[in-house]
DSSP file (Angstrom, degrees, kcal/mol; ACC not computed):
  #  RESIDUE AA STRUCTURE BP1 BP2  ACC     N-H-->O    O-->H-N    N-H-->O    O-->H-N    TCO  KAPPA ALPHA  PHI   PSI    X-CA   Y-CA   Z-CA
    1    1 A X              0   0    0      0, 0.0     2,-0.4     0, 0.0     0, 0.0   0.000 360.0 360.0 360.0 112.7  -35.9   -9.6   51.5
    2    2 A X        -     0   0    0      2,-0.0     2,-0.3     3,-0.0     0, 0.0  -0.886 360.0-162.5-102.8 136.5  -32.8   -7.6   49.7
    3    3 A X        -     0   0    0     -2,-0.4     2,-0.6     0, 0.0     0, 0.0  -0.918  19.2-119.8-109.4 138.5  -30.6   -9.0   48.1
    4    4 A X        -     0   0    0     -2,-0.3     2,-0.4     0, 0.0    -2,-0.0  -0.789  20.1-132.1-106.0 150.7  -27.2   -7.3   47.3
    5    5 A X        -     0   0    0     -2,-0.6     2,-0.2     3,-0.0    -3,-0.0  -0.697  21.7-166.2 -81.4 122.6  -26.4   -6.9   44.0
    6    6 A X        -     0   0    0     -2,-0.4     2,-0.3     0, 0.0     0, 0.0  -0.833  38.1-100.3 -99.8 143.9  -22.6   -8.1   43.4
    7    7 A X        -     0   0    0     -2,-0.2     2,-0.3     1,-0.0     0, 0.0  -0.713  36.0-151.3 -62.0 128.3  -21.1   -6.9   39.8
    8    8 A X        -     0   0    0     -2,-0.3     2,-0.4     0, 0.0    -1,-0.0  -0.802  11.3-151.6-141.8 110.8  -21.4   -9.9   37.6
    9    9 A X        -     0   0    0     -2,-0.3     2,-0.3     4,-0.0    -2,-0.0  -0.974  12.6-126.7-112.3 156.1  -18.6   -9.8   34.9
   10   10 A X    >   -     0   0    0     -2,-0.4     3,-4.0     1,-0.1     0, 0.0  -0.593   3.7-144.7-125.8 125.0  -19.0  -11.3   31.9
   11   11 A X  T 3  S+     0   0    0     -2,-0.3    -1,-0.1     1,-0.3    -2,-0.0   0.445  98.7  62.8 -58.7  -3.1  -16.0  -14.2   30.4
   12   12 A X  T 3  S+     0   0    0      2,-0.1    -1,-0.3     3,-0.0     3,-0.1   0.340  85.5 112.8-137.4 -19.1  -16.6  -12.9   26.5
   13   13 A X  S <  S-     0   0    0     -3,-4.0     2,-0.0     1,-0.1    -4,-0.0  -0.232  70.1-108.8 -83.5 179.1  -15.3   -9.4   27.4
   14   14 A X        -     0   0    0      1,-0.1    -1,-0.1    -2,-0.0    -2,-0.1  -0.343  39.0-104.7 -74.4 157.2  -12.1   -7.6   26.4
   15   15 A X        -     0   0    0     -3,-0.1    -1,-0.1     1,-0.0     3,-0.1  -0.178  45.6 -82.5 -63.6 178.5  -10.0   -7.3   28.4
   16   16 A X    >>  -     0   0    0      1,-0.1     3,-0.9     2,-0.1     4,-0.6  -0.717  30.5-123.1 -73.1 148.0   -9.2   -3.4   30.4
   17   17 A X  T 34 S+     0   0    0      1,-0.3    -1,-0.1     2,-0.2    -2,-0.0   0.516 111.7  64.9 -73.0 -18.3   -7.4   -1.1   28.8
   18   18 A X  T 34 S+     0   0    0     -3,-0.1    -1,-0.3     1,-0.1    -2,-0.1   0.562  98.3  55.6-112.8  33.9   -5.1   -1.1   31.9
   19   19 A X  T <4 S+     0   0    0     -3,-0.9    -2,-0.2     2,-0.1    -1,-0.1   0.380  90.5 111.8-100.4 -34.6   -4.2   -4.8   31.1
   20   20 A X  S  < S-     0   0    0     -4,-0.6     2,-0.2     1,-0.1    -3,-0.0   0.061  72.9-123.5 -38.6 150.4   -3.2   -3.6   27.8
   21   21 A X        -     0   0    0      1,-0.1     2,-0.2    -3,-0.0    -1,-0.1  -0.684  33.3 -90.9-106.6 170.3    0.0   -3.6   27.0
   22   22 A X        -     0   0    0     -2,-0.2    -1,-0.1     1,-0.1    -2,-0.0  -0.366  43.3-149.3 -76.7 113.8    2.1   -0.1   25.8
   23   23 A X        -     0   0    0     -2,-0.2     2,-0.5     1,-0.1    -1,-0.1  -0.528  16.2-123.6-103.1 166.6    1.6   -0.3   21.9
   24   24 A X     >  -     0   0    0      1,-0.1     4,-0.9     4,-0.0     3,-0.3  -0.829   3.3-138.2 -98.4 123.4    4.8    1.4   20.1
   25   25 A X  H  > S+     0   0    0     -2,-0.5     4,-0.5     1,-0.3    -1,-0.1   0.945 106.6  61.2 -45.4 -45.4    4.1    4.4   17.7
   26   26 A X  H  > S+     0   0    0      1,-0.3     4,-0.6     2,-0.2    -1,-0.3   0.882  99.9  54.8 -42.2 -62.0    6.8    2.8   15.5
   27   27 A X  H  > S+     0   0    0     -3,-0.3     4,-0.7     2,-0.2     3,-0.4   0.762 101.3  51.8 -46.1 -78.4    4.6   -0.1   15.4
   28   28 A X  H >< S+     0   0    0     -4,-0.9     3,-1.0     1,-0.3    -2,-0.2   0.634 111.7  51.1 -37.2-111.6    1.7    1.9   14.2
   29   29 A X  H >X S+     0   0    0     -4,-0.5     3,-2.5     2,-0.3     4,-0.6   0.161 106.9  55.2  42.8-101.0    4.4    3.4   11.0
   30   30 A X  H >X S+     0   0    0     -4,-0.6     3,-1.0     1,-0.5     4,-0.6   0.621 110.7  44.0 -33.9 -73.8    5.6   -0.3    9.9
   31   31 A X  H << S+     0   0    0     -3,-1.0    -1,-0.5    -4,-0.7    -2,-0.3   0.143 115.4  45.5 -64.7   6.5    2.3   -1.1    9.4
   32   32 A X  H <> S+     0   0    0     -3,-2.5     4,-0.7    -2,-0.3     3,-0.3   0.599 125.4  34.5-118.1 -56.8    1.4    2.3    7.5
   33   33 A X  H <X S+     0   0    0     -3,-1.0     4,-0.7    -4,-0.6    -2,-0.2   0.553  97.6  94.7 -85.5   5.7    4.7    2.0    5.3
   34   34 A X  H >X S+     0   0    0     -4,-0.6     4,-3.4    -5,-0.2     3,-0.5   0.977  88.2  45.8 -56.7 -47.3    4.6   -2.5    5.0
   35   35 A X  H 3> S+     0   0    0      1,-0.3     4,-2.7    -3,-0.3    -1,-0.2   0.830 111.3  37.3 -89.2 -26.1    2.9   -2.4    2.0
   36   36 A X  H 3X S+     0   0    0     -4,-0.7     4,-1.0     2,-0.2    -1,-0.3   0.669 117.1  57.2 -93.8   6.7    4.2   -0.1   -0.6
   37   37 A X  H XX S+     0   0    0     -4,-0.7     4,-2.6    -3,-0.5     3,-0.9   0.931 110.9  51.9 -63.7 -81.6    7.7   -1.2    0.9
   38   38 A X  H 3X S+     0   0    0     -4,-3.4     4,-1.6     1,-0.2    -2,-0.2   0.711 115.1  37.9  20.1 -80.7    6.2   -4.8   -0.2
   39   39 A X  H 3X S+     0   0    0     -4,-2.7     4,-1.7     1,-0.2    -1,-0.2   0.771 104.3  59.8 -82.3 -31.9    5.5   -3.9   -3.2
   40   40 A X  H <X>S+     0   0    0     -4,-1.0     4,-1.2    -3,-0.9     5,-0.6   0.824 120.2  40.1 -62.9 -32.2    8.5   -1.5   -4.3
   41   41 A X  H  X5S+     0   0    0     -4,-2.6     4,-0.7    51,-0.2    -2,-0.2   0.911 111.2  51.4 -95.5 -21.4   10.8   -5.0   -3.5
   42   42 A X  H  X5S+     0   0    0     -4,-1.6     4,-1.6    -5,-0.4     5,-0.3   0.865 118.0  41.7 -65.5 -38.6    8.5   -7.6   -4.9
   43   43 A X  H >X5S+     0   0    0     -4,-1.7     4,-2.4     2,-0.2     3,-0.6   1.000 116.1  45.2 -71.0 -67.0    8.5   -5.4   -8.0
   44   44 A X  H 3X5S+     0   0    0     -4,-1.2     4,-2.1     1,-0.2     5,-0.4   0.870 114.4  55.6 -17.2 -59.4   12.4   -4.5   -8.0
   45   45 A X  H 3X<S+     0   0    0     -4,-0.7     4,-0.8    -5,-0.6    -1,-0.2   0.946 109.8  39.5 -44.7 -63.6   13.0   -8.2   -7.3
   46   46 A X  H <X S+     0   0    0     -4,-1.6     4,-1.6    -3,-0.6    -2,-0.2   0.843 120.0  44.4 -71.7 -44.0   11.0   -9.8  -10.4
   47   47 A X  H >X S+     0   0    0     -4,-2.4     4,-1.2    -5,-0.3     3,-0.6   0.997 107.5  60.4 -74.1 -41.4   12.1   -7.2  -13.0
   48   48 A X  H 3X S+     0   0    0     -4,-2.1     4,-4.3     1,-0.3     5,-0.3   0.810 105.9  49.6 -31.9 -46.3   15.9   -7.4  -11.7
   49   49 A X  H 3X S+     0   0    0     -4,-0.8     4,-2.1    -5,-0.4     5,-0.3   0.938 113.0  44.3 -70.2 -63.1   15.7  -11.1  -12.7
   50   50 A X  H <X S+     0   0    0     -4,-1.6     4,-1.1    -3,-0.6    -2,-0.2   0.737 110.9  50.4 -59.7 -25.0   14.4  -10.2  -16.2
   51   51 A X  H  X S+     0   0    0     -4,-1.2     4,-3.5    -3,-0.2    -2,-0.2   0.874 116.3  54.9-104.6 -55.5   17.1   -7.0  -16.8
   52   52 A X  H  X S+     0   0    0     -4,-4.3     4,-1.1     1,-0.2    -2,-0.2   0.757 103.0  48.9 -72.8  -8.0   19.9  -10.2  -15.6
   53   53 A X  H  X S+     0   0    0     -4,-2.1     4,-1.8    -5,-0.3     5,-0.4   0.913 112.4  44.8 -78.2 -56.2   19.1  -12.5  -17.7
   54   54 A X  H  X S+     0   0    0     -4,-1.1     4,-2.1    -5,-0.3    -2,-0.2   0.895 110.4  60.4 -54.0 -32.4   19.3  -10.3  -20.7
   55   55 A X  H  X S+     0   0    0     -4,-3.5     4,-1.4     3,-0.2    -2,-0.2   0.898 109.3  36.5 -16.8 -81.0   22.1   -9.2  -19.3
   56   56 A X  H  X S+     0   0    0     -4,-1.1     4,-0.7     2,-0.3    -2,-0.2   0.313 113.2  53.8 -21.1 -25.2   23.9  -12.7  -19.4
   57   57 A X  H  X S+     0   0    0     -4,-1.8     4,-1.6    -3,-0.2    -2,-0.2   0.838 109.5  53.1-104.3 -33.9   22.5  -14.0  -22.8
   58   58 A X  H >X S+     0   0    0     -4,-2.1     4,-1.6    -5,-0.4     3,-0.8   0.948 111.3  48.3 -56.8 -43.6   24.2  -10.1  -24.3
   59   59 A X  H 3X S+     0   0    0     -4,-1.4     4,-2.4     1,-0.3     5,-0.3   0.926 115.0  45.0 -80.7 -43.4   27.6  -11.5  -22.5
   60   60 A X  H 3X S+     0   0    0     -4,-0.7     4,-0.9     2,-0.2    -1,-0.3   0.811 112.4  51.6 -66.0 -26.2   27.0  -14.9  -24.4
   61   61 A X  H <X S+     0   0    0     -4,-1.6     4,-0.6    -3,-0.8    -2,-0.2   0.842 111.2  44.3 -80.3 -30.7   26.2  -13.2  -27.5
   62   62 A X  H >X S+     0   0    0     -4,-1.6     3,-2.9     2,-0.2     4,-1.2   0.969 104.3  62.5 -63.6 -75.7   29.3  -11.2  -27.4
   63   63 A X  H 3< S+     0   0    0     -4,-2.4     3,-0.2     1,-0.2    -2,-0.1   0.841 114.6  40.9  -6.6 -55.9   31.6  -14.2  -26.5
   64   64 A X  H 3< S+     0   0    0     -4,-0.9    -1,-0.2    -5,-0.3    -2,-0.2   0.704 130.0  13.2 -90.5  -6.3   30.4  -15.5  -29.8
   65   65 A X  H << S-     0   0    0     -3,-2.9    -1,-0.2    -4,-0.6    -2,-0.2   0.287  98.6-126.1-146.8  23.7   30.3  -13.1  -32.2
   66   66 A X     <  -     0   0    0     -4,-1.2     2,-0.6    -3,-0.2    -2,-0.1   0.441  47.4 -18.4  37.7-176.8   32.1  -10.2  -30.8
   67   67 A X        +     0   0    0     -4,-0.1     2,-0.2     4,-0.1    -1,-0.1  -0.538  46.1 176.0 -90.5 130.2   31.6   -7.0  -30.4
   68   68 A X    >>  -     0   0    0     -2,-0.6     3,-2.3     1,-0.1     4,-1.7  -0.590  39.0-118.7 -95.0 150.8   28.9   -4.5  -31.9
   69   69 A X  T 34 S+     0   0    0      1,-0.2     3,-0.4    -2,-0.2     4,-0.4   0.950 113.5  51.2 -59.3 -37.3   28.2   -0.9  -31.1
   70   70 A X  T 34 S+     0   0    0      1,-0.2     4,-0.3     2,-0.2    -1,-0.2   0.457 104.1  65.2 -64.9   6.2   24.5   -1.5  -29.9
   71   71 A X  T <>>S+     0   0    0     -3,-2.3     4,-1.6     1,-0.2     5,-0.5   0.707 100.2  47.0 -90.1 -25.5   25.9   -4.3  -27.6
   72   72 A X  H  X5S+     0   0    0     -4,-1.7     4,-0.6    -3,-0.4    -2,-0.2   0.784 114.5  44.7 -76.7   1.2   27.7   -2.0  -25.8
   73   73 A X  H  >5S+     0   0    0     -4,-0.4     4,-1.7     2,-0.2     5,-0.4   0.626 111.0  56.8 -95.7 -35.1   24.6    0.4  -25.5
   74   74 A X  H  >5S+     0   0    0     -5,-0.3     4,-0.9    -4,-0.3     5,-0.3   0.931 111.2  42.0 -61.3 -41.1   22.8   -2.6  -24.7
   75   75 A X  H  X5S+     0   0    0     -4,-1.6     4,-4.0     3,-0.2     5,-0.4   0.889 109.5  57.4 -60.1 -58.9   25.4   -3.2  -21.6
   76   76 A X  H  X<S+     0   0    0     -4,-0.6     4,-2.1    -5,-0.5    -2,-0.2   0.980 113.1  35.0 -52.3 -63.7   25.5    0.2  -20.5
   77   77 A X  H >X S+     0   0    0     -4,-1.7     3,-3.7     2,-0.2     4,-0.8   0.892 119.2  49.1 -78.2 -77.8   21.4    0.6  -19.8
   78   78 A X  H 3X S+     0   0    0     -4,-0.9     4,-1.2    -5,-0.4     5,-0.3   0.780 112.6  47.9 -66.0 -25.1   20.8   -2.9  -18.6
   79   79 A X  H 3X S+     0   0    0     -4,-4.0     4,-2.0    -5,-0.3    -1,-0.3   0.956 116.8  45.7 -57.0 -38.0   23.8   -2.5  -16.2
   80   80 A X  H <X S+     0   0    0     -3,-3.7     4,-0.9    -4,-2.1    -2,-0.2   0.707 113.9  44.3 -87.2 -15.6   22.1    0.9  -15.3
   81   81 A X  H >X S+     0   0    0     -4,-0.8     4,-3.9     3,-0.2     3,-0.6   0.908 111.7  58.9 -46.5 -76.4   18.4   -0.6  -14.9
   82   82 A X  H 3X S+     0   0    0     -4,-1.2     4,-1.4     1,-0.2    -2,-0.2   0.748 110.6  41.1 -27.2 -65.2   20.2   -3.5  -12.9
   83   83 A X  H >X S+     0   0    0     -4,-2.0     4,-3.9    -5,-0.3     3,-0.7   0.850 116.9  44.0 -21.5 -72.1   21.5   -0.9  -10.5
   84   84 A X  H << S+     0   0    0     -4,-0.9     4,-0.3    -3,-0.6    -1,-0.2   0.891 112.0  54.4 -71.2 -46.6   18.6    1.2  -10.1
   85   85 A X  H >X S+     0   0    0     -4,-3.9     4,-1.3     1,-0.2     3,-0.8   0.838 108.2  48.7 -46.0 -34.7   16.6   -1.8   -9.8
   86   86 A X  H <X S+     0   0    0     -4,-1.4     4,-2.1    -3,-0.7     3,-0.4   0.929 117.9  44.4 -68.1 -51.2   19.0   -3.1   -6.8
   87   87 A X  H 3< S+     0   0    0     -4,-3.9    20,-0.2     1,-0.2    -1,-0.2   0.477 102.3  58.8 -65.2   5.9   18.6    0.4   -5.2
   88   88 A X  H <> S+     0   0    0     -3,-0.8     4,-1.5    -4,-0.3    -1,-0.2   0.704 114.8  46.9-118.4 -40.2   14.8    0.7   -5.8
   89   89 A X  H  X S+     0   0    0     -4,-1.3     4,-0.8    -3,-0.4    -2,-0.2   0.731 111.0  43.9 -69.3 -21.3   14.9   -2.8   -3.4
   90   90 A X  H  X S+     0   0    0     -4,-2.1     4,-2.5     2,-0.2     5,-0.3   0.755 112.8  52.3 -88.0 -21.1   17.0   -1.9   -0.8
   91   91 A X  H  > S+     0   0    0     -5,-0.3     4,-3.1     1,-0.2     9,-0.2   0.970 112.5  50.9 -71.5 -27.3   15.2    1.7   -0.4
   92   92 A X  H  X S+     0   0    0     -4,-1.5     4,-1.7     2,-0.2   -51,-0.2   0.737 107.1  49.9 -59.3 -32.9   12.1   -0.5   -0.2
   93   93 A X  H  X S+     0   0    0     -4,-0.8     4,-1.1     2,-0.2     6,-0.2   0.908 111.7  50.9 -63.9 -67.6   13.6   -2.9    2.6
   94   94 A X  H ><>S+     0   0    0     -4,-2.5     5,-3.9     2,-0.2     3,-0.6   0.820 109.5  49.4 -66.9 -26.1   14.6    0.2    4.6
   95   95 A X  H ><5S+     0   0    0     -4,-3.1     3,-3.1    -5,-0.3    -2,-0.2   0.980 111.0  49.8 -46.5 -79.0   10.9    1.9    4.4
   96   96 A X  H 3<5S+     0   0    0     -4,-1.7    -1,-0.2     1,-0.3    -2,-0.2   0.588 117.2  36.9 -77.0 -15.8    9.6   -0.9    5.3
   97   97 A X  T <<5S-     0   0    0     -4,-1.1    -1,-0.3    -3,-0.6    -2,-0.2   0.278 101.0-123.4-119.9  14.2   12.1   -1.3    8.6
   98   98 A X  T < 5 +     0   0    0     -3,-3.1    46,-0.5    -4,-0.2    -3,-0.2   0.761  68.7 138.7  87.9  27.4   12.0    2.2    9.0
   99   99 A X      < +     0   0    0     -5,-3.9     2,-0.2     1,-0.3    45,-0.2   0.896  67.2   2.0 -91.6 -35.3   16.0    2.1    8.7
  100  100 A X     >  -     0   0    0     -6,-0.3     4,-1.4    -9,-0.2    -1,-0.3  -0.805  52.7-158.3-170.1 117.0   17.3    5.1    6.6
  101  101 A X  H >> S+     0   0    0     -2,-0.2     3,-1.8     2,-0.2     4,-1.4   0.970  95.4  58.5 -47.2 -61.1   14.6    8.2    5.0
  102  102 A X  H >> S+     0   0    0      1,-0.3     3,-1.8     2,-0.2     4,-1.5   0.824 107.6  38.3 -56.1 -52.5   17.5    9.0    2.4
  103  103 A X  H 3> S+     0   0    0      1,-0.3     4,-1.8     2,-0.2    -1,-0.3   0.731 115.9  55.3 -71.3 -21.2   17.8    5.6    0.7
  104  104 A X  H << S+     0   0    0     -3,-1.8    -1,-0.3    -4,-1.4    -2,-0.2   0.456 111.3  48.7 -57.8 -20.3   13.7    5.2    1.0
  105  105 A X  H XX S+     0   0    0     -3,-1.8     4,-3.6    -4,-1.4     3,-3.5   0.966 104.5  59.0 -38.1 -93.3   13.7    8.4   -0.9
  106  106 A X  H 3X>S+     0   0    0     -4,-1.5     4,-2.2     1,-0.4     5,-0.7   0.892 113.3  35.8 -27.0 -83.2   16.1    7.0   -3.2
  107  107 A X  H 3X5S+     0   0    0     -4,-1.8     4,-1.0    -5,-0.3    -1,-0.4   0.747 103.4  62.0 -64.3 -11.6   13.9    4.4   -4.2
  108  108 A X  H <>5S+     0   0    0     -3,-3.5     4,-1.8     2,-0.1    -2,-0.2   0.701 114.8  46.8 -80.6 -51.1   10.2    5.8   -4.1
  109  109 A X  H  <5S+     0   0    0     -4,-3.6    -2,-0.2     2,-0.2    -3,-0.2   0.829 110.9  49.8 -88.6   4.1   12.0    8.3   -7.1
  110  110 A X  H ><5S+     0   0    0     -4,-2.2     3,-2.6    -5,-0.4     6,-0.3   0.910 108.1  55.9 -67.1 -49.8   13.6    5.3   -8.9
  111  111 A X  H 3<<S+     0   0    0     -4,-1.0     2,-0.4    -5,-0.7    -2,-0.2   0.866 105.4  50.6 -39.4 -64.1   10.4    3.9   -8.8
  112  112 A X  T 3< S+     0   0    0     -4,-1.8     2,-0.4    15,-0.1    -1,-0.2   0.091  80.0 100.0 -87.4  23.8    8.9    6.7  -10.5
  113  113 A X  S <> S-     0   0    0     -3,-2.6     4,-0.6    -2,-0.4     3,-0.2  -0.959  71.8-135.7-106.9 158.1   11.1    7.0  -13.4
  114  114 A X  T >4 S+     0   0    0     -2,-0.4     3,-1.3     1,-0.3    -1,-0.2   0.963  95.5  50.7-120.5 -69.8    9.2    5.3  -16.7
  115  115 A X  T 34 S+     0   0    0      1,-0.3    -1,-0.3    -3,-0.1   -34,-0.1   0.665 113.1  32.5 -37.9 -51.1   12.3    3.6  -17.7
  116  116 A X  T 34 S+     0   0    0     -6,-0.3     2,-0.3    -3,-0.2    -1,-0.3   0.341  88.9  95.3-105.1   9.9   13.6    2.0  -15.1
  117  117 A X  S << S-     0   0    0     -3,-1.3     3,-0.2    -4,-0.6     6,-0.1  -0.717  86.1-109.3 -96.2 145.3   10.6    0.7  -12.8
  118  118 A X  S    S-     0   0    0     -2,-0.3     2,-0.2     1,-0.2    -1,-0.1   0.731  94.4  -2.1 -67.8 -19.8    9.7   -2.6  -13.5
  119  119 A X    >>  -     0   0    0      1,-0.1     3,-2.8    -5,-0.0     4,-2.4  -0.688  56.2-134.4-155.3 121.8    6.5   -1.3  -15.1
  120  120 A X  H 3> S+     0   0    0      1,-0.3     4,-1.4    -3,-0.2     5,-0.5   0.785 101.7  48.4 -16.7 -69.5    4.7    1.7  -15.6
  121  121 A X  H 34 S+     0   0    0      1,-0.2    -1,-0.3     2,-0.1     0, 0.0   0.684 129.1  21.7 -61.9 -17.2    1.4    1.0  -14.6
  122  122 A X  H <> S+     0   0    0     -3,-2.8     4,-1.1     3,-0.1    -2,-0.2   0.581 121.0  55.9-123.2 -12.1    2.4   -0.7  -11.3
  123  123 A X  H  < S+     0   0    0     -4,-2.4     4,-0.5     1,-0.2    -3,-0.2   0.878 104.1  47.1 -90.1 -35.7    5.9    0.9  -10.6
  124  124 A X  T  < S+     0   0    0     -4,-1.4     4,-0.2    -5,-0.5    -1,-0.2   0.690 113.0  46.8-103.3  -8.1    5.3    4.6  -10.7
  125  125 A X  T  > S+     0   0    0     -5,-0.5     4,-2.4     2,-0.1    -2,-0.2   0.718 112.5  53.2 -86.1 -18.3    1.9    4.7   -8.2
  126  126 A X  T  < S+     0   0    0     -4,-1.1   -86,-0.2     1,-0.2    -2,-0.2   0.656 115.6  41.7 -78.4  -9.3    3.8    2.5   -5.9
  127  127 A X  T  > S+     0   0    0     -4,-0.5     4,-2.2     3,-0.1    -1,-0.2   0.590 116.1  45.9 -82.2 -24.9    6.6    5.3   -6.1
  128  128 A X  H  > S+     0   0    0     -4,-0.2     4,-2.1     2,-0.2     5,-0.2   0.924 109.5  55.5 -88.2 -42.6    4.5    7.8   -5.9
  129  129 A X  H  X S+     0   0    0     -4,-2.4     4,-1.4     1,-0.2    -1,-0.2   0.888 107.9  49.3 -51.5 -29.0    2.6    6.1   -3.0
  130  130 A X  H >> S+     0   0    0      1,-0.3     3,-1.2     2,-0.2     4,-1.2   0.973 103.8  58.8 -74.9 -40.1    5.8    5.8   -0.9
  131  131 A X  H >X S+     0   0    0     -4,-2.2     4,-3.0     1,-0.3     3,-0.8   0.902 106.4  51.9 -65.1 -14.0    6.9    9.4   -1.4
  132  132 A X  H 3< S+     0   0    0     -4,-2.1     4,-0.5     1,-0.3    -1,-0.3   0.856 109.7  44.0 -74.8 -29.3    3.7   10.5    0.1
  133  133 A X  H << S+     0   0    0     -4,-1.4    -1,-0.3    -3,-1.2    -2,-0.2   0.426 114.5  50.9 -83.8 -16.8    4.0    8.6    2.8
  134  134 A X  H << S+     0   0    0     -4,-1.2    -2,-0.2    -3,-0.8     5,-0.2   0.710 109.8  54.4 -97.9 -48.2    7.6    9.7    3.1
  135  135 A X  S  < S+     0   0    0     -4,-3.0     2,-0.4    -5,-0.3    -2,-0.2   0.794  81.2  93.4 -42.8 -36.0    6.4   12.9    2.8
  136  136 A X  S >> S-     0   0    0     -4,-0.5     3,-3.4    -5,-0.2     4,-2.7  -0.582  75.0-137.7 -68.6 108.1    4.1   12.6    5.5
  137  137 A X  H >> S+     0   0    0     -2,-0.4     3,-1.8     1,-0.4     4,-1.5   0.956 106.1  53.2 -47.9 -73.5    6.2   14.2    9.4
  138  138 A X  H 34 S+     0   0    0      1,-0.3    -1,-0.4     2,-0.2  -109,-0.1   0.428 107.8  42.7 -61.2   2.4    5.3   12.2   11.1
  139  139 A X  H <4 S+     0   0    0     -3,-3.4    -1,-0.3    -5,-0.2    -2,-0.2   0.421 123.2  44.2-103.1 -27.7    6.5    9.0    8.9
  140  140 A X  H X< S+     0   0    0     -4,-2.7     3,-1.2    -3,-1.8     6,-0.3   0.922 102.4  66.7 -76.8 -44.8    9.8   10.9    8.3
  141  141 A X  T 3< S+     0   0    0     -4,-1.5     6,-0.2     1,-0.3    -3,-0.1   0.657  97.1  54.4 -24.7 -41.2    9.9   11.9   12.0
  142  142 A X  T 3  S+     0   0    0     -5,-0.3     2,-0.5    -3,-0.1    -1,-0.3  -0.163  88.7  88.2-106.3  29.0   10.4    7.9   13.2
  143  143 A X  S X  S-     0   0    0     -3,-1.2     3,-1.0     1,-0.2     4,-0.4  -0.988  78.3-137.5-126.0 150.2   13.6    7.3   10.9
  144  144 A X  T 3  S+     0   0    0    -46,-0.5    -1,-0.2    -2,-0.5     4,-0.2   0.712  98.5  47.5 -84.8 -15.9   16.8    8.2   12.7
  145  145 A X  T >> S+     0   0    0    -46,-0.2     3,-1.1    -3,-0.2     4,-0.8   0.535  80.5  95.7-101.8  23.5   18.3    9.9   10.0
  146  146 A X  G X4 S+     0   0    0     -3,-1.0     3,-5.9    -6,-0.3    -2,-0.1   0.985  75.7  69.5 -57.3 -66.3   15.5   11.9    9.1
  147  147 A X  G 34 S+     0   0    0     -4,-0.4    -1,-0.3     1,-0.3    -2,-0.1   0.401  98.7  40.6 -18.1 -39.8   16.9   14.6   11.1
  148  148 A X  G <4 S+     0   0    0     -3,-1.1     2,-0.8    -4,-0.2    -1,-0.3   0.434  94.6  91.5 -97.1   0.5   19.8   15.6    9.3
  149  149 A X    <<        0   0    0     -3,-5.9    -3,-0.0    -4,-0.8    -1,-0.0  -0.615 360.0 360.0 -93.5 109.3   17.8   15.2    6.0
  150  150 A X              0   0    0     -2,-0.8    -1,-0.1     0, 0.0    -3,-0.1   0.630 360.0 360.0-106.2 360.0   16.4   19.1    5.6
């Protein structure tokens, strides 16, 4: 008696890789550049918040007691933190969405200056991290203006 053998397939496997569907390089990127994009706006965000409030209690302090010369010095750098902080979140927002190299630039070296990053210890390796990653062709390659950026 023979029996013939029929292939038996088993309910627990994966599926074939020619069911898969076509995965996007981009994809691959995002998920490379999510997190210190993340972290460059989560950071940017929370100190931004700290730089406007002092901001706002110096405008109340003038109102009331006019003006001194260290309140205008006092104006002048938290207006320029504020800035660089807003730009240090939108370059972080476009890393992460892959939208425009230069302004993802722009914010991986805001990040890394001592002053203006929301902290040393966390602001300038999350700068540092992104330019490496920025660095990296094949992570500049996937931004559409990388091209004209030599």
């Amino acid at each position: 008696m023979t029996f013939a053998l029929e292939k038996m397939t088993n309910p627990y496997e994966p599926p074939n890789s020619n069911d898969e569907k076509a995965v996007d390089p981009r994809d691959a990127i995002r998920a490379r550049v999510s997190r210190p994009a993340t972290a460059l706006i989560i950071m940017a965000s929370i100190q931004s918040v700290f730089v406007a409030i002092y901001l706002v209690s110096l405008f109340f302090v003038v109102l009331r007691t006019g003006f001194i010369s260290w309140e205008i010095v006092g104006f002048a750098l938290g207006g320029i933190q504020f800035i660089s902080l807003i730009l240090i979140a939108i370059g972080g927002a476009k890393l992460g969405f892959l939208e425009s190299y230069r302004l993802a630039r722009l914010g991986a070296l805001l990040a890394c200056v001592p002053l203006i990053t929301p902290s040393m210890i966390a602001g300038i390796p999350f700068g540092i991290w992104s330019l490496r990653l920025l660095s990296d062709p094949v992570v500049r390659g996937s931004f559409p203006d990388a091209k004209s950026v030599s």
